[in-house]
C-alpha positions as a Python dict, from the first residue, in 0.01 Angstrom:
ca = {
    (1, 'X'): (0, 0, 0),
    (2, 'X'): (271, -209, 38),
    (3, 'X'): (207, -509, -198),
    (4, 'X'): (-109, -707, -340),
    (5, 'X'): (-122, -931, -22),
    (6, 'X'): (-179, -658, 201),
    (7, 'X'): (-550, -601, 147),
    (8, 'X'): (-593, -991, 177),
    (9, 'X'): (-398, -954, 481),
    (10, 'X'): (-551, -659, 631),
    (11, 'X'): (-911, -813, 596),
    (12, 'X'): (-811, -1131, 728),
    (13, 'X'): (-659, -993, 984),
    (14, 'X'): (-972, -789, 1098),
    (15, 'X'): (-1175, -1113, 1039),
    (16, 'X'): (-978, -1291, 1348),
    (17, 'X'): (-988, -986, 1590),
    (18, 'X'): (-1349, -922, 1511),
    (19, 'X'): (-1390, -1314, 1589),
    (20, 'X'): (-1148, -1306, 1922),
    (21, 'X'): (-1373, -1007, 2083),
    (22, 'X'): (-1674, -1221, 2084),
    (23, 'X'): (-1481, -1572, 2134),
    (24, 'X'): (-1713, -1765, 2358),
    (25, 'X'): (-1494, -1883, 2640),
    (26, 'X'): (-1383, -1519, 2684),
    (27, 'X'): (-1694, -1356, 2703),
    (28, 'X'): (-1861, -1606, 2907),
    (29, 'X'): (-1538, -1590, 3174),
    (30, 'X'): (-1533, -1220, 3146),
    (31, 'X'): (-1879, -1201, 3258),
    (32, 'X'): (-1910, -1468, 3497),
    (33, 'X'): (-1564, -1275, 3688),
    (34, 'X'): (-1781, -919, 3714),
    (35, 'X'): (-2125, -1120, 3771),
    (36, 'X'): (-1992, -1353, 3958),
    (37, 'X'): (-2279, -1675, 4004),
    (38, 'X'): (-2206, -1698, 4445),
    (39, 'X'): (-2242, -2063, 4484),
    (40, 'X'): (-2273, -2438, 4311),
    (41, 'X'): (-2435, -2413, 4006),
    (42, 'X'): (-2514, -2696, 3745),
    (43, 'X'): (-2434, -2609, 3341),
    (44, 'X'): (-2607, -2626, 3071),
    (45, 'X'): (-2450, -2547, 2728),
    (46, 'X'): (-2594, -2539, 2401),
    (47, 'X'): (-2475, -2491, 2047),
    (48, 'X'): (-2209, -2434, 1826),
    (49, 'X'): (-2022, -2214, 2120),
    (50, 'X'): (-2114, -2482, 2392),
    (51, 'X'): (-1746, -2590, 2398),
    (52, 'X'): (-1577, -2245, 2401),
    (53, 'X'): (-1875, -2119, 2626),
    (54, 'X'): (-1881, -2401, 2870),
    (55, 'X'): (-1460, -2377, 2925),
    (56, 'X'): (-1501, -1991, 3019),
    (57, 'X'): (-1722, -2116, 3280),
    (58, 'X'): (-1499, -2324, 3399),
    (59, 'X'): (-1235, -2073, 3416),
    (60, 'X'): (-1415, -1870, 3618),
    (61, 'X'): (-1587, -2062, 3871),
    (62, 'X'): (-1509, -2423, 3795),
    (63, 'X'): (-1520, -2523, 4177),
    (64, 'X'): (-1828, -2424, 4203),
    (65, 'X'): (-1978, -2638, 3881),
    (66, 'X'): (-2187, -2938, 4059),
    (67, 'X'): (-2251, -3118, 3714),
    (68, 'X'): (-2283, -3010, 3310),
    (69, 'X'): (-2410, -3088, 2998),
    (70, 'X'): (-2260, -2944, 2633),
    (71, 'X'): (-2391, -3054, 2326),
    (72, 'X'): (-2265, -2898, 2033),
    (73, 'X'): (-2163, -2966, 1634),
    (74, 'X'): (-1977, -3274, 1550),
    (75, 'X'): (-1634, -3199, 1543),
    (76, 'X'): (-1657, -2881, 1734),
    (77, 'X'): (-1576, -2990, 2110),
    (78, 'X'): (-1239, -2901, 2114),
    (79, 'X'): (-1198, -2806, 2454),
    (80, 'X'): (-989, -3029, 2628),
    (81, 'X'): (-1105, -2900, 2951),
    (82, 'X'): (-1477, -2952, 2917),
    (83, 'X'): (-1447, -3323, 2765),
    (84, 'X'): (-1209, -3434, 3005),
    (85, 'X'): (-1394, -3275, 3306),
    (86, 'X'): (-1559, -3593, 3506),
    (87, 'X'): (-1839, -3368, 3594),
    (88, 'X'): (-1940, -3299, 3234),
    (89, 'X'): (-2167, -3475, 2956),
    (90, 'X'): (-2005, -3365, 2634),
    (91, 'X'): (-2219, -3446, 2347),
    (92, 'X'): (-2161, -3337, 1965),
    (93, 'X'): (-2475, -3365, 1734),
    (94, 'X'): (-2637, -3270, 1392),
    (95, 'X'): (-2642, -2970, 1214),
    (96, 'X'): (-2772, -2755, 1009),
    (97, 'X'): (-3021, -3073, 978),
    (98, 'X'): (-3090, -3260, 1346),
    (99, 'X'): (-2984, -3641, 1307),
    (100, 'X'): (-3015, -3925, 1558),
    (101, 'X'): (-2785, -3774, 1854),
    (102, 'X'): (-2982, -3470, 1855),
    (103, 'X'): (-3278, -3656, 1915),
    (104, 'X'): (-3057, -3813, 2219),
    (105, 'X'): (-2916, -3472, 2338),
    (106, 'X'): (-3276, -3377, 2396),
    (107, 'X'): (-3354, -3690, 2566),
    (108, 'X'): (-3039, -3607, 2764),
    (109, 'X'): (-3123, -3243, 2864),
    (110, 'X'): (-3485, -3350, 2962),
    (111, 'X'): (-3313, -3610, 3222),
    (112, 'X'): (-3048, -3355, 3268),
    (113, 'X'): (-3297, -3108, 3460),
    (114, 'X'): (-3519, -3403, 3577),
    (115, 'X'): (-3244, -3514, 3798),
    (116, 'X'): (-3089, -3252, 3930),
    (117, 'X'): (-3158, -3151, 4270),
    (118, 'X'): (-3448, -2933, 4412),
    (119, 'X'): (-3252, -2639, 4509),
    (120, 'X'): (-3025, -2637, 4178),
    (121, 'X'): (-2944, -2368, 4019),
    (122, 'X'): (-2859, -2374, 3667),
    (123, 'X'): (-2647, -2145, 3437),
    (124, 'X'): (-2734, -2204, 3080),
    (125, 'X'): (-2549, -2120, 2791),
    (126, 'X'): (-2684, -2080, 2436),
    (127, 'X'): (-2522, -1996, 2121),
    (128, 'X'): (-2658, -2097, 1766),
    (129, 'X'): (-2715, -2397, 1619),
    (130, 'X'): (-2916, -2519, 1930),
    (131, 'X'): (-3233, -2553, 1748),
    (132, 'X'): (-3078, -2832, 1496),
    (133, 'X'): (-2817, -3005, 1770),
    (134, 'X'): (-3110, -3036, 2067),
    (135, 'X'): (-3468, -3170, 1966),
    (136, 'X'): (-3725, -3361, 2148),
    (137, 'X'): (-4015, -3369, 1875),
    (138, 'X'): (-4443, -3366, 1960),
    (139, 'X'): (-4582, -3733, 1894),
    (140, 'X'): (-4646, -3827, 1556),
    (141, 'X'): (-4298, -3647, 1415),
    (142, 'X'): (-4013, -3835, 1364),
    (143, 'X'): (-3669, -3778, 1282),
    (144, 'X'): (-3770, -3767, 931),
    (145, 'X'): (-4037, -3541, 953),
    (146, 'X'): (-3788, -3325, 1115),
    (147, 'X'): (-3532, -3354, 889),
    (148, 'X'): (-3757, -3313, 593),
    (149, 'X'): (-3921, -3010, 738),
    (150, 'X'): (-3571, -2800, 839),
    (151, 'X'): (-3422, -2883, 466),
    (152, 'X'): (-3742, -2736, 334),
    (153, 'X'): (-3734, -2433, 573),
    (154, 'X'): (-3336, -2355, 514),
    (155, 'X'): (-3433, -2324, 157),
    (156, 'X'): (-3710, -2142, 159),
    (157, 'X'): (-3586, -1828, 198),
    (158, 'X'): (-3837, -1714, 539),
    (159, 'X'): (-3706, -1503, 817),
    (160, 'X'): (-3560, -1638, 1135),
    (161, 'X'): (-3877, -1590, 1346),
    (162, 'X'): (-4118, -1741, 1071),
    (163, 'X'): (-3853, -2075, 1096),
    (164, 'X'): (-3819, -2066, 1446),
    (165, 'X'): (-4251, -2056, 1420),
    (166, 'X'): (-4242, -2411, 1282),
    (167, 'X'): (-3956, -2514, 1444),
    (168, 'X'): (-4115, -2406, 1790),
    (169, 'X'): (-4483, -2594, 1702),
    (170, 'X'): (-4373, -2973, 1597),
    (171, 'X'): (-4138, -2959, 1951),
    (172, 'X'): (-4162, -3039, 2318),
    (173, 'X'): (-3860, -2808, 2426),
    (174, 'X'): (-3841, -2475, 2204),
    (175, 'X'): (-4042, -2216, 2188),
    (176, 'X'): (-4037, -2151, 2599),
    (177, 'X'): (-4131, -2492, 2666),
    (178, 'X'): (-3815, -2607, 2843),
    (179, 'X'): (-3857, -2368, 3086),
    (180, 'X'): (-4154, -2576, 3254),
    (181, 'X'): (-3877, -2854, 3326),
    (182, 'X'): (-3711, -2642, 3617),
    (183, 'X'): (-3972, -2698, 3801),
    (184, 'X'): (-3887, -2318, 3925),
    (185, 'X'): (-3576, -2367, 3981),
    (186, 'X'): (-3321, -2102, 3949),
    (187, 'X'): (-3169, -2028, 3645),
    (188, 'X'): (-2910, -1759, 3462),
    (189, 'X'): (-2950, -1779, 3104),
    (190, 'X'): (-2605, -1631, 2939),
    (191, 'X'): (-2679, -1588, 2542),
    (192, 'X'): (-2481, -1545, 2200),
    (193, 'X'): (-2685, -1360, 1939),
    (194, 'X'): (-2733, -1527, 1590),
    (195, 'X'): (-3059, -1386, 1519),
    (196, 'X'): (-3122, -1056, 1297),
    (197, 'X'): (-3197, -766, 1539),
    (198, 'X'): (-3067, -951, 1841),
    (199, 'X'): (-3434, -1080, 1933),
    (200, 'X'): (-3352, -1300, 2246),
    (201, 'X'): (-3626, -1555, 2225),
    (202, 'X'): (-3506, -1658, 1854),
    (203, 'X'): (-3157, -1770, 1958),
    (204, 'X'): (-3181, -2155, 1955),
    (205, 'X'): (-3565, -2112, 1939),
    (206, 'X'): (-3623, -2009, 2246),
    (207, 'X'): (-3564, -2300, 2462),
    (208, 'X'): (-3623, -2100, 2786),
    (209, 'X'): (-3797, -1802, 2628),
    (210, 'X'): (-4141, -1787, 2447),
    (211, 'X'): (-4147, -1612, 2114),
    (212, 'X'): (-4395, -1356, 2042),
    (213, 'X'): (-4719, -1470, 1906),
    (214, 'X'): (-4699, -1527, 1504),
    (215, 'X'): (-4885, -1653, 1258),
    (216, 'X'): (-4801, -2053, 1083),
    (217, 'X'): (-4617, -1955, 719),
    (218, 'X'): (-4778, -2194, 495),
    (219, 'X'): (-4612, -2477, 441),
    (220, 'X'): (-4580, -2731, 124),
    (221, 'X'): (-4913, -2989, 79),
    (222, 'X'): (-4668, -3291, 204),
    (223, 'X'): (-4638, -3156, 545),
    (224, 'X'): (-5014, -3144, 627),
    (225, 'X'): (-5030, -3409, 829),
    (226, 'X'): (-4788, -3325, 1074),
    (227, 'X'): (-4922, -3212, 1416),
    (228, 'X'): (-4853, -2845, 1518),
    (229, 'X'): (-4848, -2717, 1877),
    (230, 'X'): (-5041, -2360, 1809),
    (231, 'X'): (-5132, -2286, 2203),
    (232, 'X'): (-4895, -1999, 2362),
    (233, 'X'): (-4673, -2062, 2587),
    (234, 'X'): (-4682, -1849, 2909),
    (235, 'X'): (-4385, -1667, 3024),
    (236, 'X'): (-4150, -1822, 3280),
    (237, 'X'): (-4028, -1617, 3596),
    (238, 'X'): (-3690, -1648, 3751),
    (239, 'X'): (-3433, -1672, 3423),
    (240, 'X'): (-3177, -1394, 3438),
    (241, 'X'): (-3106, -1311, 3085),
    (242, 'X'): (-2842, -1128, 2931),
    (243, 'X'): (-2682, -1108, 2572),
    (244, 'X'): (-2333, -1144, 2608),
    (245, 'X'): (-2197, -1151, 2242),
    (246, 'X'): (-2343, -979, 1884),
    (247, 'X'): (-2274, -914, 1553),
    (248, 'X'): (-2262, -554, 1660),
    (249, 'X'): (-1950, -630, 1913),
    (250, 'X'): (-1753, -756, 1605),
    (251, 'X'): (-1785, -531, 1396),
    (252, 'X'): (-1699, -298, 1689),
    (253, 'X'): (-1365, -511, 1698),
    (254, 'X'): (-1342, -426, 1302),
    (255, 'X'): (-1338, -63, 1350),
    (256, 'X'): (-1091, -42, 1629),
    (257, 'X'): (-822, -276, 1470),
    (258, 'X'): (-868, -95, 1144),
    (259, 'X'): (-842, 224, 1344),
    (260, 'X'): (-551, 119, 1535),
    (261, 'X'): (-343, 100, 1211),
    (262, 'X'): (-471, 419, 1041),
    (263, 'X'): (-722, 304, 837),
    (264, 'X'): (-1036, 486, 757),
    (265, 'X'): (-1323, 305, 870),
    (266, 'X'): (-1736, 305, 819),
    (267, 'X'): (-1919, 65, 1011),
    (268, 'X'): (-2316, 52, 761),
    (269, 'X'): (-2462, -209, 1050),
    (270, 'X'): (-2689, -475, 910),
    (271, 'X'): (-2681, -570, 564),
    (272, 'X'): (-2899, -362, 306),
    (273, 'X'): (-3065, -689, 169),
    (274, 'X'): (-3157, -1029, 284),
    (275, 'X'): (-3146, -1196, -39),
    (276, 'X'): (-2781, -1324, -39),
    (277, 'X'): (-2718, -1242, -393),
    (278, 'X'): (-2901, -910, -370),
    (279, 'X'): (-2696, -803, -74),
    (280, 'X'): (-2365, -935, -243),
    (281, 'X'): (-2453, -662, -525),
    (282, 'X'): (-2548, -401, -351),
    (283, 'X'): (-2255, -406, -173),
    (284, 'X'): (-2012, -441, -424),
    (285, 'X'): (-2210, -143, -609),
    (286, 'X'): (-2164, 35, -237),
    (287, 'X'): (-1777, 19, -276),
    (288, 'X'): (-1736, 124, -641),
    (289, 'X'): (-1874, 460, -482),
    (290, 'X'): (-1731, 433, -130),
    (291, 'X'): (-1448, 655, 27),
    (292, 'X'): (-1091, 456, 48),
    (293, 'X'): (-1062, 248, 387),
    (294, 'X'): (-1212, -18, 569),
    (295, 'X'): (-1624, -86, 522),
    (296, 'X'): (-1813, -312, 753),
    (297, 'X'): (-2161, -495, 753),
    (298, 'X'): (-2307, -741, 962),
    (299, 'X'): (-2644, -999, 977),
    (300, 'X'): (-2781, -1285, 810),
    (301, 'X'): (-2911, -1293, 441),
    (302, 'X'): (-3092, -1551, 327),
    (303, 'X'): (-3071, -1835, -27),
    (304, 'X'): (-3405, -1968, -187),
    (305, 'X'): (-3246, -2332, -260),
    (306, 'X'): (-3292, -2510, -563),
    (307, 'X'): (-3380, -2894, -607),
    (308, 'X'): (-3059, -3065, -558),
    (309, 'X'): (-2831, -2744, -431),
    (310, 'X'): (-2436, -2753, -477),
    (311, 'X'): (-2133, -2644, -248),
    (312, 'X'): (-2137, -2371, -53),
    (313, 'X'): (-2366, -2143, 172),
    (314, 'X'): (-2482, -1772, 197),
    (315, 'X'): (-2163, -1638, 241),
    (316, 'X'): (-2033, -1789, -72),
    (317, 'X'): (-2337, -1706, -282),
    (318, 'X'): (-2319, -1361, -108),
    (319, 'X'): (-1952, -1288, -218),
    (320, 'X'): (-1986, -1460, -560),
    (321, 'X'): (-2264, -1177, -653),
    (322, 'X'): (-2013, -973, -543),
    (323, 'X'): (-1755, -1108, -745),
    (324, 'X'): (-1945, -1051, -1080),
    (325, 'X'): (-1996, -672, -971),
    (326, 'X'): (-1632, -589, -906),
    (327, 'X'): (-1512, -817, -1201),
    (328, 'X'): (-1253, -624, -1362),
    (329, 'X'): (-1194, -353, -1119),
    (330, 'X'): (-885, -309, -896),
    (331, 'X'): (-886, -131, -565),
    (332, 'X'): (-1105, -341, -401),
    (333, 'X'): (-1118, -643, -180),
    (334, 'X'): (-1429, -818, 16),
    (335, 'X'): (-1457, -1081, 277),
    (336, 'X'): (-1819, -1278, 350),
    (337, 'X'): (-1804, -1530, 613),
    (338, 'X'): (-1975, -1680, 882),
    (339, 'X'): (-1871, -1623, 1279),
    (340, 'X'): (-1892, -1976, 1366),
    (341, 'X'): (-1635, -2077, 1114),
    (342, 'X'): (-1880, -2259, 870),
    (343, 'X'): (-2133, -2140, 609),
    (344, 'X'): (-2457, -2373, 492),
    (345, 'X'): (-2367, -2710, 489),
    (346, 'X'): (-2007, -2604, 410),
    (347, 'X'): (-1699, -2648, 604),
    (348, 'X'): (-1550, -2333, 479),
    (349, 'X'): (-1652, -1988, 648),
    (350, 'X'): (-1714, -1786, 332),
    (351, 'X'): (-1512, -1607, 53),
    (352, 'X'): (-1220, -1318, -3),
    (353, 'X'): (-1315, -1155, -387),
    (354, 'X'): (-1185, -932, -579),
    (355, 'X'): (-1162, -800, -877),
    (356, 'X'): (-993, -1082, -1054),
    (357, 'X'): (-1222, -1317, -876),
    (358, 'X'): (-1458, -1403, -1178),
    (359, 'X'): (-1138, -1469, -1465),
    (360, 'X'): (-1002, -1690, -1181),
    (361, 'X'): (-1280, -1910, -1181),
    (362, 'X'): (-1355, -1868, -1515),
    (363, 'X'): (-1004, -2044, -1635),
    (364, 'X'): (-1127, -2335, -1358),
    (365, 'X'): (-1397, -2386, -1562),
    (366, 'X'): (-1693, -2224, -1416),
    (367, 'X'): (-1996, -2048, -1513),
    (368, 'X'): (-2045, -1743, -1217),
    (369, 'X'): (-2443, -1713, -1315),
    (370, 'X'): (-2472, -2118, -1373),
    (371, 'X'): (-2308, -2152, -984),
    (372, 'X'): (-2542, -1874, -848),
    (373, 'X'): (-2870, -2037, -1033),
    (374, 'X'): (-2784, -2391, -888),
    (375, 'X'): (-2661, -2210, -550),
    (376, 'X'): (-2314, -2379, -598),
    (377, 'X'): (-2082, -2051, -524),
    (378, 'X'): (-1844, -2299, -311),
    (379, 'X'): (-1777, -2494, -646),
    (380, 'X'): (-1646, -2142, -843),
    (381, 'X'): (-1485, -2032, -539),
    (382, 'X'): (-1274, -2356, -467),
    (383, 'X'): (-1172, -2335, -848),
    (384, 'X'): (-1090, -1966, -822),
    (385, 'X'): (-898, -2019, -516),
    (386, 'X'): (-1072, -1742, -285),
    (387, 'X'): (-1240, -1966, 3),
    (388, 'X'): (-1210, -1887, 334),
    (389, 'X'): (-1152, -2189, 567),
    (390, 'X'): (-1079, -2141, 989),
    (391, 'X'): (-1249, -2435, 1182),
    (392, 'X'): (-1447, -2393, 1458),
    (393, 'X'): (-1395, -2047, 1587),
    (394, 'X'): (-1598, -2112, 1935),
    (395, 'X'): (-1829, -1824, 1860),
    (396, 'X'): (-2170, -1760, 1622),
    (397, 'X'): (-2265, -1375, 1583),
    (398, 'X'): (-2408, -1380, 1219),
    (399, 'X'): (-2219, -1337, 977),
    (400, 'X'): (-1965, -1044, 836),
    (401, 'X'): (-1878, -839, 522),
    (402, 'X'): (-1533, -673, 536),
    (403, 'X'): (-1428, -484, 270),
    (404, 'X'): (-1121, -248, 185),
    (405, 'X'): (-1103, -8, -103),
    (406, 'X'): (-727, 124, -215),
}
């Protein structure tokens, strides 16, 4: 080992390949060149990726594009060459929570499809963070209800498809329903996984894919009045799917950098918990055993929110737990962060801990269990200087562990 930066700069390191092999404008250009689409197609792009994702397009067929749509995050259309193209509506919108200009992106996709042509063919392209940034709500919901109802169901801990559930029944447009609006049309459906288990109709709830039939969770007495959709919806024919980008494809990345420069690697797939500071421990306990080298893990725990949460998402809660297991220790080093470059309501990806982590935040004045309890990990992490921060990386595969042990 060189010096004490090197782990920090090993796992960083891995971080940005693993992020580059599943970059959205790559893997949508890369795909598009070996399948290529044959003729004018109009675009739809959706989520946080709808930038990166919509400018691979473009690179790879962008005389035949006819018209587009992108709506993604605020402040993540960065691509000059989709917000300058004359043939493309860029729009940015809410998230995690839907605000105002998602309510108008959905209006916007819904007159999108409505006036294209009868022979279009589309080529949509979804990445997370569609359900929050796209919405067109049943009657009797308003943005409130809907805002009211996805802070409740961020915090309360339920798995993807039991959110995407309630999501699908107060809306016009998830849950398979958008499908109906091609009117048959042709349409290649191009998708980045964010879900656990890579379940295609949960990535941005489904717009063009019915989920499988589940049962309501029960939700709090306030929202009892609001009215549910609970009829299926039927399958549609004629959208070519295909998962272009996982969680599994990064940490593919992982293992072949840390291969490349002689590093032992072991890639444990999805994360043994989803509680976020369950996982964080068991991991950490996982490397006080583990052989030396490079350890990877990959998915999407989960944070049962408090009344009036602090800073920070999973990822920071996540590595925080971690923190107070490897407090004191030397040898090892551990990276959680989110693929799309945020995590929760934070701008900052995640956290790099290590053994020193807890004293360092400790002399900033923080409490480690107090931060955990009010699910405030950002605010110890920012005081012990270990937060991760890249922008928008133009990609959303989960999120990663990376760890290295000495």
């Amino acid at each position: 080992m060189r010096d004490s930066a090197f782990p920090k700069d090993l796992i960083l390191d891995l971080y940005r390949r693993a992020l580059a092999a599943v970059e959205g404008r790559a893997c949508v250009r890369d795909w598009l060149r070996v399948h290529p689409l044959g003729g004018p197609y109009h675009l739809v792009a959706l989520g946080k990726a709808a930038g990166a994702m919509a400018a691979g397009a473009l690179e790879a067929d962008g005389e035949g594009l006819r018209s587009g749509l992108v709506i993604t995050r605020h402040g993540y259309l960065d691509e000059a060459a989709v917000y300058r193209d004359p043939r493309i509506l860029a729009l940015e919108a809410g998230h995690p929570l839907p605000d105002e200009h998602s309510l108008a992106a959905g209006a916007a996709l819904r007159l999108f499809l409505g006036e294209a042509p009868d022979d279009a063919r589309f080529l949509f392209l979804v990445s997370g963070g569609a359900s929050s940034l796209v919405e067109v709500p049943v009657d009797g919901v308003s943005l409130q209800d809907l805002r009211q109802l996805n802070l409740w169901l961020l915090g309360s801990g339920l798995p993807i498809a039991a959110v995407n559930r309630v999501r699908t029944a107060v809306s016009r447009i998830k849950g398979g329903r958008l499908a109906a609006e091609l009117r048959g049309r042709a349409a290649m459906l191009l998708l980045m996984s964010d879900v656990p288990g890579d379940v295609l109709e949960d990535i941005g709830s489904g717009l063009l894919l019915p989920s499988a039939p589940l049962s309501m969770p029960e939700l709090p007495a306030r929202f009892a009045a609001l009215p549910l959709q609970r009829e299926p919806v039927p399958t549609s024919a004629g959208i070519d799917t295909h998962l272009i980008a996982s969680n599994r494809h990064a940490r593919e990345a992982v293992a072949a950098a840390a291969h490349a420069v002689g590093h032992a690697v072991e890639d444990h797939g999805p994360f043994p918990e989803t509680d976020a500071a369950s996982c964080g421990e068991r991991i950490a306990q996982l490397m006080l055993k583990a052989g030396k080298g490079v350890h990877v893990w990959g998915g999407e725990t989960t944070v049962k929110l408090p009344d009036n949460p602090g800073q920070g998402g999973r990822n920071q809660h996540l590595a925080l737990a971690a923190a107070r297991v490897l407090a004191g220790t030397d040898g090892v080093i551990l990276l959680a962060a989110g693929t799309d470059g945020s995590d929760g309501g934070s701008d900052d990806a995640g956290a790099l801990v290590d053994g020193a982590t807890l004293e360092r935040g400790s002399d900033a004045g923080y409490d480690a269990a107090d931060c955990l309890a009010r699910a405030d990990a950002g605010s110890f992490l920012e005081g012990s200087g270990d937060l991760v921060h890249t922008g928008p990386t133009g990609t959303n595969v989960m999120d990663l562990v990376i760890a290295f042990k000495a």
